[in-house]
MOPAC internal coordinates of N, CA, C and O (Angstrom, degrees):
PM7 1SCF
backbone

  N    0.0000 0     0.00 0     0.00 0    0    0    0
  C    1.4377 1     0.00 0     0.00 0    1    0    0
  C    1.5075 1   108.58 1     0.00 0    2    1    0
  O    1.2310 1   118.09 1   -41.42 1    3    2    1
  N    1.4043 1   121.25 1   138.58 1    3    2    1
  C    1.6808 1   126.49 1  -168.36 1    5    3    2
  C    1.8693 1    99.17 1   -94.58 1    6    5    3
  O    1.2310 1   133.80 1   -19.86 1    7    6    5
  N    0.7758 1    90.93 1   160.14 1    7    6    5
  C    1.9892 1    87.78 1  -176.30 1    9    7    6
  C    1.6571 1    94.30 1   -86.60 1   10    9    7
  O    1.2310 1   129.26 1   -46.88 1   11   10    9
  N    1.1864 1    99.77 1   133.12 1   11   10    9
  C    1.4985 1   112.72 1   166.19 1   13   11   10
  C    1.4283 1   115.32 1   105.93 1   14   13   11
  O    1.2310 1   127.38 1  -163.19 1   15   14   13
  N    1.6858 1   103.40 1    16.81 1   15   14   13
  C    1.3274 1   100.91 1  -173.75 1   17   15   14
  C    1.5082 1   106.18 1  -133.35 1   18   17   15
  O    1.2310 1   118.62 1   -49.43 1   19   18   17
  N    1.5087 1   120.25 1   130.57 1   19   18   17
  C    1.2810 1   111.78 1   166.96 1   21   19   18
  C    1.4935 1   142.40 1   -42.15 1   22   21   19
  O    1.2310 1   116.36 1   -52.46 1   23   22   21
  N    1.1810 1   124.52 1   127.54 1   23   22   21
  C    1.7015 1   120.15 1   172.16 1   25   23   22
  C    1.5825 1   111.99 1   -55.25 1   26   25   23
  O    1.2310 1   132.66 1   -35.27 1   27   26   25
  N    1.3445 1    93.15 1   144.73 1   27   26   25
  C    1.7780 1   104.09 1   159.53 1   29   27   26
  C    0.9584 1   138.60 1   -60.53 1   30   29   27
  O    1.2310 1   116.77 1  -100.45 1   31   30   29
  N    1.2798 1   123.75 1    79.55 1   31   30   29
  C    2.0917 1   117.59 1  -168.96 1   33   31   30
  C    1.5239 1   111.63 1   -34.38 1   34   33   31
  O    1.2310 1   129.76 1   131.86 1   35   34   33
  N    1.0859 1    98.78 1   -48.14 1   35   34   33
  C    2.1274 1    99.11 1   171.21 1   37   35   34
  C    1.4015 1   111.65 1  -136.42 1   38   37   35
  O    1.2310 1   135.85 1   -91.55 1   39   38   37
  N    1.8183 1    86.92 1    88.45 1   39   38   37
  C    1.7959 1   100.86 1   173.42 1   41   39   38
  C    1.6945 1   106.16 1   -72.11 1   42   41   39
  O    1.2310 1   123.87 1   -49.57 1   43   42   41
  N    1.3045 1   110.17 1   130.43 1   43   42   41
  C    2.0956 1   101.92 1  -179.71 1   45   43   42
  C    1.3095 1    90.77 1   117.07 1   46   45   43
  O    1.2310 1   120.35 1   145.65 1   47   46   45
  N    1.1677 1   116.94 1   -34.35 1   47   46   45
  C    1.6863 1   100.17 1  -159.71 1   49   47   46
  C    1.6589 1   112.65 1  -121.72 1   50   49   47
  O    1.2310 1   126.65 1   -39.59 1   51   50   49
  N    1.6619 1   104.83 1   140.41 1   51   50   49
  C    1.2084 1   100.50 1   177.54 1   53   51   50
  C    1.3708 1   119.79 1  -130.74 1   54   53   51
  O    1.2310 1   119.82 1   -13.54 1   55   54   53
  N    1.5178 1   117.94 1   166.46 1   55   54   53
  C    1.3555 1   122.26 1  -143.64 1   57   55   54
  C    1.7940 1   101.74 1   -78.32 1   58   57   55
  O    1.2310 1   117.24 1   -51.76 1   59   58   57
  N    1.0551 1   122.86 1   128.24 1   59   58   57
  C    1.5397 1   102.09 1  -179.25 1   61   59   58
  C    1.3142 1   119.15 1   -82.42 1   62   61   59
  O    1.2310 1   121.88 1   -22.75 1   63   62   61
  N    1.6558 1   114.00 1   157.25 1   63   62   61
  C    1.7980 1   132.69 1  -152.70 1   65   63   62
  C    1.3155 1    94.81 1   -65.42 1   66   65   63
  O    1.2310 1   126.88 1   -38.07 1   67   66   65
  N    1.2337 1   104.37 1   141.93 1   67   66   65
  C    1.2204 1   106.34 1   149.67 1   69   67   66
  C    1.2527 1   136.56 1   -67.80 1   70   69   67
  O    1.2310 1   113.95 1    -8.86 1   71   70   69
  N    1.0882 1   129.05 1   171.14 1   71   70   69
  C    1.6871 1   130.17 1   179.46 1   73   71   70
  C    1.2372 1    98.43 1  -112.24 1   74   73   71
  O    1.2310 1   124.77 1   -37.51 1   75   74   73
  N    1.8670 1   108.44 1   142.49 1   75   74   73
  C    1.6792 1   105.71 1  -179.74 1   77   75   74
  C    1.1766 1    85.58 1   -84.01 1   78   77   75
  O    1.2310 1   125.92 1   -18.18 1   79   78   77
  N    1.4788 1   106.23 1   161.82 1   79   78   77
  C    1.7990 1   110.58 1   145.30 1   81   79   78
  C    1.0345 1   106.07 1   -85.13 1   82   81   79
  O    1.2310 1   129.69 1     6.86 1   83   82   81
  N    1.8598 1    98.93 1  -173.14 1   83   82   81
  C    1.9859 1   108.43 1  -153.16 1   85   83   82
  C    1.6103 1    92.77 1   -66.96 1   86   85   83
  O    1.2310 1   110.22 1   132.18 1   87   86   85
  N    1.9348 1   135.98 1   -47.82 1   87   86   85
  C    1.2739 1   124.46 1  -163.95 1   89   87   86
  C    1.8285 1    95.21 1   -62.42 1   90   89   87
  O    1.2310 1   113.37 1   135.86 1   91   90   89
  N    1.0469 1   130.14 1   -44.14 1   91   90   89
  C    1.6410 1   124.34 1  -158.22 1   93   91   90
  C    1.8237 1    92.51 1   -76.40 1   94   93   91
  O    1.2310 1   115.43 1   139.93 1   95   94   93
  N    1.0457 1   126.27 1   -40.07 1   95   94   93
  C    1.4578 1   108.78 1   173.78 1   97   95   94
  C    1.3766 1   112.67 1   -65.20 1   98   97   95
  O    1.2310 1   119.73 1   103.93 1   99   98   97
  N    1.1807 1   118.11 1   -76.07 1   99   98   97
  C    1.7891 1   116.95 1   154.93 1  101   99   98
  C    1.6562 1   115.65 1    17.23 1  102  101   99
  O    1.2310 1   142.73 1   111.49 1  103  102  101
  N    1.2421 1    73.46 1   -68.51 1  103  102  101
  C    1.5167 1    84.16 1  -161.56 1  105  103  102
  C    2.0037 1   114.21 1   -73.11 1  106  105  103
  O    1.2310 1   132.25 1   166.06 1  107  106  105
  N    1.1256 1    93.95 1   -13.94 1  107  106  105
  C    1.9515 1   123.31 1  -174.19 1  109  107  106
  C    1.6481 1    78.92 1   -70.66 1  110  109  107
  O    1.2310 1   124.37 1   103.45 1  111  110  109
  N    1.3502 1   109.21 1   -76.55 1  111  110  109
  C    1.2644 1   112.63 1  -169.82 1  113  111  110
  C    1.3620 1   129.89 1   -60.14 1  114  113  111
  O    1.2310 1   110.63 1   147.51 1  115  114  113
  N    1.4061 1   135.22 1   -32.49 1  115  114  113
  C    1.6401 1   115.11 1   130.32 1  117  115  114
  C    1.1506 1   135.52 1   -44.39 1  118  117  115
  O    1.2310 1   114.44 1   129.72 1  119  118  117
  N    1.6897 1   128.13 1   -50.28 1  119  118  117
  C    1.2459 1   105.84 1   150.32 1  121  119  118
  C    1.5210 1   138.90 1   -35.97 1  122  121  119
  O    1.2310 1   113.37 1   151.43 1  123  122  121
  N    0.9809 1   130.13 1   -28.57 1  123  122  121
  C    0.9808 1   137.30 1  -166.07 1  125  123  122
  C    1.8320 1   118.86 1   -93.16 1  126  125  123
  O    1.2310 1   133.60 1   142.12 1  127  126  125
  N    1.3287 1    91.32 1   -37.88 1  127  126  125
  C    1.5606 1   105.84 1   160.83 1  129  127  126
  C    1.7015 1   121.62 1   -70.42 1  130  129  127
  O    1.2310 1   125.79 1   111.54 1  131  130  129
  N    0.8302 1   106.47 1   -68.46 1  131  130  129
  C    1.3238 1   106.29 1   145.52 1  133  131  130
  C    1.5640 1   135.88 1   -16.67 1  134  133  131
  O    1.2310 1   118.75 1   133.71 1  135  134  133
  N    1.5311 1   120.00 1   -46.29 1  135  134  133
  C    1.3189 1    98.25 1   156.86 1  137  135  134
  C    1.5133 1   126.09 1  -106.40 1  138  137  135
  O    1.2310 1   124.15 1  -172.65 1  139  138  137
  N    1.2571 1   109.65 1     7.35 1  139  138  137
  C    1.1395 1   110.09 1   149.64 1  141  139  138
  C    1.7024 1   128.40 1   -45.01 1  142  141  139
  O    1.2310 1   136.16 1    99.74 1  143  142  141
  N    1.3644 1    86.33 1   -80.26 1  143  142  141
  C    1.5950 1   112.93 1   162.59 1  145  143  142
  C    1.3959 1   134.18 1   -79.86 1  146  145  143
  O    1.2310 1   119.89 1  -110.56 1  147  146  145
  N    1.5872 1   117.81 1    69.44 1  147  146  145
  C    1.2096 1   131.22 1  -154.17 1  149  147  146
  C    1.8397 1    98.96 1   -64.92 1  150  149  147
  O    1.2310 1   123.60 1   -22.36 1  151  150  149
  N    1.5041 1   110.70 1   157.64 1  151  150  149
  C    1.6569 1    98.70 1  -176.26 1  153  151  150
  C    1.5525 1    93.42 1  -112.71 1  154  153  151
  O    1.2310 1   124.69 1   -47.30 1  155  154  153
  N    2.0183 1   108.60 1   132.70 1  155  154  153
  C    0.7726 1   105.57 1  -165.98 1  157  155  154
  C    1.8188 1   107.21 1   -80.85 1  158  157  155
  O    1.2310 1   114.66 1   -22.55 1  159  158  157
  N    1.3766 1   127.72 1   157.45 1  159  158  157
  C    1.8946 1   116.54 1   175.61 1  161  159  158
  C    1.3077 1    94.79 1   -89.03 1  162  161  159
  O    1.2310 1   133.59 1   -39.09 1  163  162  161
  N    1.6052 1    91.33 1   140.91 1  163  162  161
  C    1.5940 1    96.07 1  -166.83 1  165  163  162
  C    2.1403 1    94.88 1   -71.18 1  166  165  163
  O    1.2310 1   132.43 1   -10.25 1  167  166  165
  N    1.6749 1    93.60 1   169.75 1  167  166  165
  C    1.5673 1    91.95 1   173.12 1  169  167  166
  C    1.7924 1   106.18 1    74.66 1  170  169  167
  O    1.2310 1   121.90 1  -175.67 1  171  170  169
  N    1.0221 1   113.97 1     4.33 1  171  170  169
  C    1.1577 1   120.44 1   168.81 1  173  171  170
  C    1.7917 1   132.71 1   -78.44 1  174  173  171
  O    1.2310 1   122.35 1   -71.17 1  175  174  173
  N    1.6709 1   113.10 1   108.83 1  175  174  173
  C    1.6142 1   101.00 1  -152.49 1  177  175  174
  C    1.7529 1    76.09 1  -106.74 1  178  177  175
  O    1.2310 1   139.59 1   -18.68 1  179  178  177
  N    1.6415 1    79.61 1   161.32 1  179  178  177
  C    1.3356 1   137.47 1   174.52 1  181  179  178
  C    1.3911 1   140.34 1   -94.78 1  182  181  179
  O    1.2310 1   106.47 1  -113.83 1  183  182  181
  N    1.4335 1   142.75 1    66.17 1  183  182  181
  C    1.2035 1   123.76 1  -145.10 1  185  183  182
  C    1.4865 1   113.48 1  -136.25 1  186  185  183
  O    1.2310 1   112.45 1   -30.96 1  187  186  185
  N    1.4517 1   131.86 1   149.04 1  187  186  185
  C    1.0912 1   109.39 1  -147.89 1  189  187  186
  C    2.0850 1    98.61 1  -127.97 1  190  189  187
  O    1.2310 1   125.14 1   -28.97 1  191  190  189
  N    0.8951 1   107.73 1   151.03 1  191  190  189
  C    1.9172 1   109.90 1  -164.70 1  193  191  190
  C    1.6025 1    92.12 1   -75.28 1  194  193  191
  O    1.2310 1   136.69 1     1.24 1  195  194  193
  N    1.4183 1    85.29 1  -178.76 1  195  194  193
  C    2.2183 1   101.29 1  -143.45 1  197  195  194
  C    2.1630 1    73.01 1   -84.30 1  198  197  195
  O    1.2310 1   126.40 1   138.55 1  199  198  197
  N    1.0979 1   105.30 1   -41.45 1  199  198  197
  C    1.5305 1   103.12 1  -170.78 1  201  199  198
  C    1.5600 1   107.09 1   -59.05 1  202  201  199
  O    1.2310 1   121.08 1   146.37 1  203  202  201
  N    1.6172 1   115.54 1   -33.63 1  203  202  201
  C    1.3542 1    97.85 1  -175.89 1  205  203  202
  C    1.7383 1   120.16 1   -81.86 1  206  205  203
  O    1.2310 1   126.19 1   178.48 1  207  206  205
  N    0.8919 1   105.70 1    -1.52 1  207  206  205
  C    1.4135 1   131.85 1  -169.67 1  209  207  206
  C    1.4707 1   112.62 1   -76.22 1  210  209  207
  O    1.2310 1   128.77 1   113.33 1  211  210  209
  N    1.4328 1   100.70 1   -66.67 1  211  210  209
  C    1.1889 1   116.02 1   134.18 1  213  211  210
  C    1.5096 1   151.82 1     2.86 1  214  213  211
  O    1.2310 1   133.65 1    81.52 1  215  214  213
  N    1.4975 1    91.22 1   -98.48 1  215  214  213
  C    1.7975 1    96.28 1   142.93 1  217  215  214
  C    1.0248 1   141.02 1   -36.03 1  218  217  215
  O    1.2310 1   124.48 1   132.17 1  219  218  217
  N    1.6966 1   109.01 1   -47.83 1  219  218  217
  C    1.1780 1   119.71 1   176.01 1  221  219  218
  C    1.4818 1   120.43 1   -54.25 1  222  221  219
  O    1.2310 1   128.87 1   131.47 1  223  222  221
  N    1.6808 1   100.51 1   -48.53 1  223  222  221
  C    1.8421 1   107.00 1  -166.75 1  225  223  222
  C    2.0133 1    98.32 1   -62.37 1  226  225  223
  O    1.2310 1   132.96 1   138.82 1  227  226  225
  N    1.6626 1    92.56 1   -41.18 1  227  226  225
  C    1.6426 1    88.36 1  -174.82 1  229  227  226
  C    1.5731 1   120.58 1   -48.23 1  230  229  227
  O    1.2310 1   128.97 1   145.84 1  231  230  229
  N    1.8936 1   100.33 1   -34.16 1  231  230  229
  C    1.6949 1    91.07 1  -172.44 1  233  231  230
  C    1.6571 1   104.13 1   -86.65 1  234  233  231
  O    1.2310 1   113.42 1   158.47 1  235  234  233
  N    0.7779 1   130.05 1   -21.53 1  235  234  233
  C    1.8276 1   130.79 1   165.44 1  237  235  234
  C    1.4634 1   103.64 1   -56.04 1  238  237  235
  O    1.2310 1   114.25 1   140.82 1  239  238  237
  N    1.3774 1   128.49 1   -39.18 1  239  238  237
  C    1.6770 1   117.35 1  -175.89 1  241  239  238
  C    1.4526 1    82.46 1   -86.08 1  242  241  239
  O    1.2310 1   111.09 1    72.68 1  243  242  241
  N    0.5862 1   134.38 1  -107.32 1  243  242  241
  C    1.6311 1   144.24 1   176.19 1  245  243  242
  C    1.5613 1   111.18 1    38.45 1  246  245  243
  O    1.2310 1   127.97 1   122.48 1  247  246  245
  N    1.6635 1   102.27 1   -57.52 1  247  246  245
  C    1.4795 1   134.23 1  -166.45 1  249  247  246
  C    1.9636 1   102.05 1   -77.24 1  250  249  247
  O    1.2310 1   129.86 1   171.36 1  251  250  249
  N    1.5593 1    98.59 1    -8.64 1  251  250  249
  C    1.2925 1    98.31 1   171.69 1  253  251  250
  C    1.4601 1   132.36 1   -94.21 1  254  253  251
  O    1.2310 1   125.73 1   166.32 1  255  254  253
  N    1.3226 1   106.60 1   -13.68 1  255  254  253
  C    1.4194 1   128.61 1  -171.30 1  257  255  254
  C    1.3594 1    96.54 1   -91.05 1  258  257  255
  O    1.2310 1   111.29 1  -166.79 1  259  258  257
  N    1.6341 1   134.00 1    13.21 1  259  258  257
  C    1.6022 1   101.29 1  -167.82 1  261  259  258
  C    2.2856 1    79.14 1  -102.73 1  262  261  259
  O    1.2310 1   126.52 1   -10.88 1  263  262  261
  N    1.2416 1   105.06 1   169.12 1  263  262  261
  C    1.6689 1   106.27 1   175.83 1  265  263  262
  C    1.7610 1    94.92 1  -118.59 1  266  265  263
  O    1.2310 1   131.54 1   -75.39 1  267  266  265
  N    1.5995 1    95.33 1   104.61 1  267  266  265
  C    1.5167 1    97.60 1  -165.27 1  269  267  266
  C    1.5778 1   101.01 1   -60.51 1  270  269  267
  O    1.2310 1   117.36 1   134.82 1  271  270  269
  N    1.5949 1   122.63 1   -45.18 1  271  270  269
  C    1.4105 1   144.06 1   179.14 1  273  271  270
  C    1.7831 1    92.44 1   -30.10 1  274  273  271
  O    1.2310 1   111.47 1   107.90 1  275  274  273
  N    1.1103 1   133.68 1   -72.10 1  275  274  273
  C    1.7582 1   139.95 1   168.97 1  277  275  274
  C    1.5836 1   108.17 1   -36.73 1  278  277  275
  O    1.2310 1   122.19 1   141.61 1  279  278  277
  N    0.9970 1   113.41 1   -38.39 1  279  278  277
  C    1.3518 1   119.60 1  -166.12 1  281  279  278
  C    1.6614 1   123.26 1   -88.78 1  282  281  279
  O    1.2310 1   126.68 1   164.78 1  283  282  281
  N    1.3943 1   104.75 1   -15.22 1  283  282  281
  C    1.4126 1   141.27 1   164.51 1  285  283  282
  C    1.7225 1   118.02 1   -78.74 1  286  285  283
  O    1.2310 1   130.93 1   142.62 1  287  286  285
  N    1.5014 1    96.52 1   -37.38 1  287  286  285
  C    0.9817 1   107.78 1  -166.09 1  289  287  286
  C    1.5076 1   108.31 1   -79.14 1  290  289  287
  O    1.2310 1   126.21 1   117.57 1  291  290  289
  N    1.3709 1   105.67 1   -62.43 1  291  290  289
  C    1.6001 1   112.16 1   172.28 1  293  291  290
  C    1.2731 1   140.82 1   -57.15 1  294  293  291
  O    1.2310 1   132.54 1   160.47 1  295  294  293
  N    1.9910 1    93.37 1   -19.53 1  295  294  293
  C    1.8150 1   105.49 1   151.24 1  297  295  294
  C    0.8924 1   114.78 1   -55.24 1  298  297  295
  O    1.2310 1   117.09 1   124.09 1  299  298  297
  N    1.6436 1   123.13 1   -55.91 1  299  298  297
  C    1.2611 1   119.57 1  -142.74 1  301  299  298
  C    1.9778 1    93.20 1   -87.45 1  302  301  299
  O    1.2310 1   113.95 1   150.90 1  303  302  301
  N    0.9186 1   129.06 1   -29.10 1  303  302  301
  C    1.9683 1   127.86 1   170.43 1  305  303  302
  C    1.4748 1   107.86 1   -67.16 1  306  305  303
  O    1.2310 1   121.83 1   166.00 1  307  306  305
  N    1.6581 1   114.10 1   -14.00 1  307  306  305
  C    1.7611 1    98.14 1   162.08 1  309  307  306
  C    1.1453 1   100.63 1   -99.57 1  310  309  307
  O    1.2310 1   112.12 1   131.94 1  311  310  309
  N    1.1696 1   132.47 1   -48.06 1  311  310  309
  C    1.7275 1   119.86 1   159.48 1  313  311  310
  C    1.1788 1    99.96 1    18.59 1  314  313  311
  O    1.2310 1   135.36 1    77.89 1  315  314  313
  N    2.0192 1    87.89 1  -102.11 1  315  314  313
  C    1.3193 1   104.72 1  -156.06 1  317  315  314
  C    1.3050 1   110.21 1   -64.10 1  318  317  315
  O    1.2310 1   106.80 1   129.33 1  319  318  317
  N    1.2721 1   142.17 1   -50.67 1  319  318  317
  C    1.7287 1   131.20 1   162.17 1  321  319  318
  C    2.0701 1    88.91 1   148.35 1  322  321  319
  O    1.2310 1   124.15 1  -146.00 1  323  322  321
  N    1.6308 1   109.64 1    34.00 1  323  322  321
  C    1.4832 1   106.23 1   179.74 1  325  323  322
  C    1.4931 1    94.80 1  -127.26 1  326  325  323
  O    1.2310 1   125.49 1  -138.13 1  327  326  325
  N    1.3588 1   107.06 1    41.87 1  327  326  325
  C    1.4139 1    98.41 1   178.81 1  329  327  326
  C    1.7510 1   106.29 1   -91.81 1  330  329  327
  O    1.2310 1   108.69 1   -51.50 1  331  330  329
  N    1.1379 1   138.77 1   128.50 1  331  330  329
  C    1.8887 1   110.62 1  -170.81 1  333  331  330
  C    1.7881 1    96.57 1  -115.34 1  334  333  331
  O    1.2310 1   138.21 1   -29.40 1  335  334  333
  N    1.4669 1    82.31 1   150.60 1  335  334  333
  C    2.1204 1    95.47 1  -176.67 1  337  335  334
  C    2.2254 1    88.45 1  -106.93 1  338  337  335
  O    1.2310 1   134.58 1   -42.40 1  339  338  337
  N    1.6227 1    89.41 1   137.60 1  339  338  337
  C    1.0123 1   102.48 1   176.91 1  341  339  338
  C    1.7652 1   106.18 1  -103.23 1  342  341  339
  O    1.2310 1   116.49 1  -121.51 1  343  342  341
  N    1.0929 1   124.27 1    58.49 1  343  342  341
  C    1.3356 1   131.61 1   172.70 1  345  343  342
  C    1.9246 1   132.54 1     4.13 1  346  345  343
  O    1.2310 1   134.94 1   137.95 1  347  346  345
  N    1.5501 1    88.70 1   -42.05 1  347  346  345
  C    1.5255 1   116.61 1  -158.86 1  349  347  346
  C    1.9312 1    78.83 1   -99.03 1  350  349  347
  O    1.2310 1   114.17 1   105.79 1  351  350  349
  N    1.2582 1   128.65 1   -74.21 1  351  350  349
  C    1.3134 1   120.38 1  -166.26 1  353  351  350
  C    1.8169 1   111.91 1   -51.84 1  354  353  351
  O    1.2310 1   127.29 1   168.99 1  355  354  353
  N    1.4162 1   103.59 1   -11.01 1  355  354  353
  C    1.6142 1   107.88 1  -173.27 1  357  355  354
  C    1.6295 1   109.60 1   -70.58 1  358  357  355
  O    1.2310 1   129.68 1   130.96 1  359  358  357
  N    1.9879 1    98.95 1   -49.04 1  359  358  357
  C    1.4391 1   115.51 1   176.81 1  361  359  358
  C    1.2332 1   113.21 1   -71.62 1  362  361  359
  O    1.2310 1   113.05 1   134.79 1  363  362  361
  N    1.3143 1   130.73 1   -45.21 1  363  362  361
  C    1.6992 1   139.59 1   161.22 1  365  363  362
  C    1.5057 1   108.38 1   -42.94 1  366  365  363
  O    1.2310 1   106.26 1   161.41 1  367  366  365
  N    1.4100 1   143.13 1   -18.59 1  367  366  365
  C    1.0834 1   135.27 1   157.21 1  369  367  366
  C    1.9177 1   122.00 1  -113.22 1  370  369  367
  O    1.2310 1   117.84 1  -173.19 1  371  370  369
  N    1.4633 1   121.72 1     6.81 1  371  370  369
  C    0.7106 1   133.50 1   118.23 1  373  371  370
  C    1.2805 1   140.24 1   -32.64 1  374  373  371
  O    1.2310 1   113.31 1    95.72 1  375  374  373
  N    1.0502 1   130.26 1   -84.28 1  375  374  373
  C    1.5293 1   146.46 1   140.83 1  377  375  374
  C    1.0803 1   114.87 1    -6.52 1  378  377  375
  O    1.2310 1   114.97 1   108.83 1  379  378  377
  N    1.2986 1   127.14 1   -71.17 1  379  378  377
  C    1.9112 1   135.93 1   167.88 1  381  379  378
  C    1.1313 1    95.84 1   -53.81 1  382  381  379
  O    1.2310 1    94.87 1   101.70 1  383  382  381
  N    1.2685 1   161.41 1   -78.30 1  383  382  381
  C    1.5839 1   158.72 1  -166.15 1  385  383  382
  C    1.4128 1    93.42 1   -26.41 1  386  385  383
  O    1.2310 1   129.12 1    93.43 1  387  386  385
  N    1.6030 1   100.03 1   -86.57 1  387  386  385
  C    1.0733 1    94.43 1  -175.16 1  389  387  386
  C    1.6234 1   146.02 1   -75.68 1  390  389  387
  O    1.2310 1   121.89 1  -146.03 1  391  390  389
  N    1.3485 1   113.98 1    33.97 1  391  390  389
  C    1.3876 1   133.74 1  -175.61 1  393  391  390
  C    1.7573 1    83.69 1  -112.13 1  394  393  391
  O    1.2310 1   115.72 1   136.10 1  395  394  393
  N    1.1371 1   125.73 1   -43.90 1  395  394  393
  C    1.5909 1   132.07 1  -165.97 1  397  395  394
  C    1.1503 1   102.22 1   -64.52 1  398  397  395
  O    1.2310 1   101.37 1   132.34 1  399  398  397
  N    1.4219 1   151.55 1   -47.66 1  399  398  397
  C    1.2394 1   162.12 1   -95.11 1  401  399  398
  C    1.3273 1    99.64 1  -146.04 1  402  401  399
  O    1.2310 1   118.41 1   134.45 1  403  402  401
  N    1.8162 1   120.63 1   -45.55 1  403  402  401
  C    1.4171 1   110.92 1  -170.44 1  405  403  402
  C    1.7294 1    98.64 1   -96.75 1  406  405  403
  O    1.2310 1   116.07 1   168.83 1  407  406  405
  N    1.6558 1   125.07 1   -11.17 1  407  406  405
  C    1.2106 1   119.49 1   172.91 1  409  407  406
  C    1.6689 1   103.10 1   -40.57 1  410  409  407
  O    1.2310 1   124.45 1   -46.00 1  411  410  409
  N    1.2915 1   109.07 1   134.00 1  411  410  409
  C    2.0660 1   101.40 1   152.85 1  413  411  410
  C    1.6598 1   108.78 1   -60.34 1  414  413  411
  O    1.2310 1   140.54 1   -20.20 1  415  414  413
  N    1.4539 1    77.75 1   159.80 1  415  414  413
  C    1.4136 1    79.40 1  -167.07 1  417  415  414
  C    2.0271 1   104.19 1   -99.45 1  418  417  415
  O    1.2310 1   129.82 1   -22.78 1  419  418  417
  N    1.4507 1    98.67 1   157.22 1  419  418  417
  C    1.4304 1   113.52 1  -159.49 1  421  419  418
  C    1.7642 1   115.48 1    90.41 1  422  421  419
  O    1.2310 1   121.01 1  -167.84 1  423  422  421
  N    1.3992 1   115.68 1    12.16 1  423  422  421
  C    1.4720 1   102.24 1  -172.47 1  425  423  422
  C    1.5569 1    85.83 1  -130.16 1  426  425  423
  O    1.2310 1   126.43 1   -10.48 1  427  426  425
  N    1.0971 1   105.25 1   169.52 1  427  426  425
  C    1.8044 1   120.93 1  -161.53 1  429  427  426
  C    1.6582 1   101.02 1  -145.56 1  430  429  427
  O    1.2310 1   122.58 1   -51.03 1  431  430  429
  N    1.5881 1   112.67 1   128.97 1  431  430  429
  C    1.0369 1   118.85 1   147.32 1  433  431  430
  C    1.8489 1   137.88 1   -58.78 1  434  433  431
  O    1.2310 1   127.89 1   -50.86 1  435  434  433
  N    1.6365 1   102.41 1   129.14 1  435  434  433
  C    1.7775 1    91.39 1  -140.22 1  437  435  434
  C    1.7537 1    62.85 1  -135.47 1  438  437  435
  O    1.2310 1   109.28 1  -119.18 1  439  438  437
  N    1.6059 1   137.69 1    60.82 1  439  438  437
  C    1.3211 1   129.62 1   163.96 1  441  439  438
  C    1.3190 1   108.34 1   -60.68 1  442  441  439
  O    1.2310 1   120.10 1   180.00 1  443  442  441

């Protein structure tokens, strides 16, 4: 307790809630819809930055490079359970990644 401040006649205990009535609930519940469902002002534009634009075109080309035909293929060989992992070619390109990555950059392997 801070000096200068009254005690709690009933410390522990608290006052119980009130109940809305039907207009004060009502009204809870438009509020409540409401921000759910924000209302858009009509005439309202939308516009999107040169970077997102951007992004965007990159992931559409992007989405062109995959060869779905491969991608069908290797589902369907784990499917069936004849799909095979070459372990050693996984770490063998592992390895190069990361030999690529910690090179500085501008210098070239000239083995």
């Amino acid at each position: 307790m801070k000096i200068g401040q009254t005690p709690d006649p009933n410390p522990g205990i608290t006052p119980p809630a009130k109940r809305p009535g039907p207009e004060t609930e009502a009204a809870a519940q438009a509020k409540a819809a409401a921000v759910r469902t924000p209302a858009a002002a009509p005439g309202t534009s939308v516009s999107m930055s040169t970077l997102g634009k951007t992004l965007e075109a990159t992931r559409r080309a992007d989405a062109g490079d995959i060869d779905q035909a491969k991608v069908d293929e290797v589902k369907a060989a784990i499917a069936d359970g004849s799909y095979q992992i070459d372990p050693e070619a996984i770490a063998d390109k592992m390895l190069a990644n990361a030999q690529e990555m910690l090179q500085p950059k501008g210098r070239t392997t000239g083995h």
